[in-house]
C-alpha positions in Angstrom: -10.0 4.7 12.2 -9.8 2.8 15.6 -7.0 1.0 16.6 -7.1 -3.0 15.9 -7.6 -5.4 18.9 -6.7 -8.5 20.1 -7.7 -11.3 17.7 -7.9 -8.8 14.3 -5.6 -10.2 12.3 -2.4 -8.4 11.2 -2.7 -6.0 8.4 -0.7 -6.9 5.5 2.3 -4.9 5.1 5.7 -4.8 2.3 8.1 -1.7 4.4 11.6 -0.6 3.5 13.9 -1.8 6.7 17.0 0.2 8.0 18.9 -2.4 6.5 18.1 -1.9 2.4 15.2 -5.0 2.9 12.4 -5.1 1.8 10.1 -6.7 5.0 6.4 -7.6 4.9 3.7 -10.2 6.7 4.3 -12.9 4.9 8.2 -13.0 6.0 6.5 -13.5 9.5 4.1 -16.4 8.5 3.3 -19.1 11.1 5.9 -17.1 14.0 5.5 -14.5 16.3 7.0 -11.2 16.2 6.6 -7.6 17.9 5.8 -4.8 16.2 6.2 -1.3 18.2 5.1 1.9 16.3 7.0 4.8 17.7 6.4 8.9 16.9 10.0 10.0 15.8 13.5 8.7 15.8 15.9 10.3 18.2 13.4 11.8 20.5 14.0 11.1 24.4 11.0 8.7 24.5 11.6 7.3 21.2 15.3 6.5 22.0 14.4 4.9 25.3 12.1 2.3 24.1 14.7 1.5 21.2 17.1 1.3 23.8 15.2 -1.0 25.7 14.5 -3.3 22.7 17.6 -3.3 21.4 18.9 -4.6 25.3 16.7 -7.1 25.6 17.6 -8.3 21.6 19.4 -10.9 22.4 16.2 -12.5 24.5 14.0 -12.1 21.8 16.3 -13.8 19.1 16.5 -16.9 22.2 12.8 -16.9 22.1 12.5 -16.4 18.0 11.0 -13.2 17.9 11.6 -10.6 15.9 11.2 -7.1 17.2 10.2 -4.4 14.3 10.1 -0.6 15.2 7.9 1.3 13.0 7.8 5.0 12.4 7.0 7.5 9.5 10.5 8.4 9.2 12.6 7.8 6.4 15.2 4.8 6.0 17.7 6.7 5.7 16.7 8.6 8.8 16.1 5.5 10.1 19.8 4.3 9.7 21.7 7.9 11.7 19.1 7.0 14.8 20.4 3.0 14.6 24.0 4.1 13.8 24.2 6.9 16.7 22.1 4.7 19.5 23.5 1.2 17.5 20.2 -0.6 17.8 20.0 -3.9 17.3 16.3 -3.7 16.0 14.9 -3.4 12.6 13.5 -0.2 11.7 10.4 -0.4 8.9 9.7 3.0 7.0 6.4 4.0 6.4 6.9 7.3 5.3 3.2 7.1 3.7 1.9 5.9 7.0 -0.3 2.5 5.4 0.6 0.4 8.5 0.1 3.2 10.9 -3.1 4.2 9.7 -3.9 0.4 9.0 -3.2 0.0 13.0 -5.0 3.0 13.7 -2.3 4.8 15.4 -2.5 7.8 13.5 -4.4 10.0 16.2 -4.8 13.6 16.6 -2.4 15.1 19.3 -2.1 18.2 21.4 1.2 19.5 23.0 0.9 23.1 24.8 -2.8 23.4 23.5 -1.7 22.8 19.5 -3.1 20.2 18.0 -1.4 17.9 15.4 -1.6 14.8 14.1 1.1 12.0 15.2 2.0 8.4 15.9 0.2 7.1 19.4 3.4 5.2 20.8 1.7 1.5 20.4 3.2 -1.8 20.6 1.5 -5.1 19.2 2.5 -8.9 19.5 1.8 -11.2 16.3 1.3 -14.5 16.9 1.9 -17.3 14.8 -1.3 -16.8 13.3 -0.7 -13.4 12.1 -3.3 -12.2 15.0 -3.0 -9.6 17.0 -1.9 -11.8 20.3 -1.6 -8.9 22.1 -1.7 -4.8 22.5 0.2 -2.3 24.7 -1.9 1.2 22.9 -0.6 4.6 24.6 2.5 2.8 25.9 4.7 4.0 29.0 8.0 3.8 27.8 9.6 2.9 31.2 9.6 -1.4 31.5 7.9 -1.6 28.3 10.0 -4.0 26.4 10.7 -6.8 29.5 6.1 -6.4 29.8 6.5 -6.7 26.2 9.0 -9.8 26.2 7.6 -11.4 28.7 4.2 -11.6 26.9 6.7 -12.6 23.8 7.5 -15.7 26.0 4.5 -16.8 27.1 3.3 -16.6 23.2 6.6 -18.7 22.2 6.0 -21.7 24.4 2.0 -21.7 24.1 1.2 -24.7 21.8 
């Protein structure tokens, strides 16, 4: 499937959260939030962009918008990465990949010439609408979340 684009609206999803929640679109009805889909927790890469989210946290709550990290790994998973790193993100499980396929970042891979199937670092804004506002596919981890707030803040003050 190929990934969404701006304008597609949101696919609907109901994903277990690091924090024993229960979080799905309709939480998110008529405000913007992030939602960054990331291959594995406590990679280098993967720890890096959580790191960066979690600094910039405190902007996105000034600015109301939410910041969800998505990944096929498990809650409980999920909960060692934000205890060891402690992450002030929410992490959504979707262990059976729904979202991630939905979003069309389920790609085939290749690392050293093997070929596997993984989770294309991609981050997507919601607007208010439940659009896609806007989409960061194959993201560069370094000054991804202040492009990605940024964008968050022009959203938040856009009538």
């Amino acid at each position: 499937m190929a990934t969404l684009a701006v304008g597609e609206q949101c696919p609907d999803f109901s994903l277990p959260d690091d924090a024993g929640q229960t979080r799905s679109l309709a939480e998110f009805s008529g405000r913007p939030f992030v939602l960054y889909f990331y291959p594995k927790d406590d990679t280098s890469g993967c720890t890096a962009e959580a790191l960066q989210f979690t600094a910039l946290a405190a902007d996105f709550a000034a600015i109301g918008v939410p910041v969800l990290g998505v990944s096929p790994d498990s809650v409980k998973k999920h909960c060692r990465f934000r205890d060891k790193h402690s992450l002030a993100v929410s992490l959504l499980s979707d262990e059976d990949k729904s979202l991630i396929a939905a979003f069309g970042v389920w790609v085939e891979k290749s690392m050293y010439g093997r070929k596997y199937m993984g989770v294309e670092r991609t981050t997507a804004l919601i607007g208010k609408d439940g659009r896609i506002a806007r989409l960061w596919p194959k993201v560069s981890v370094p000054g991804h979340g202040a492009e990605v707030l940024e964008a968050a803040r022009e959203l938040a003050t856009s009538a």
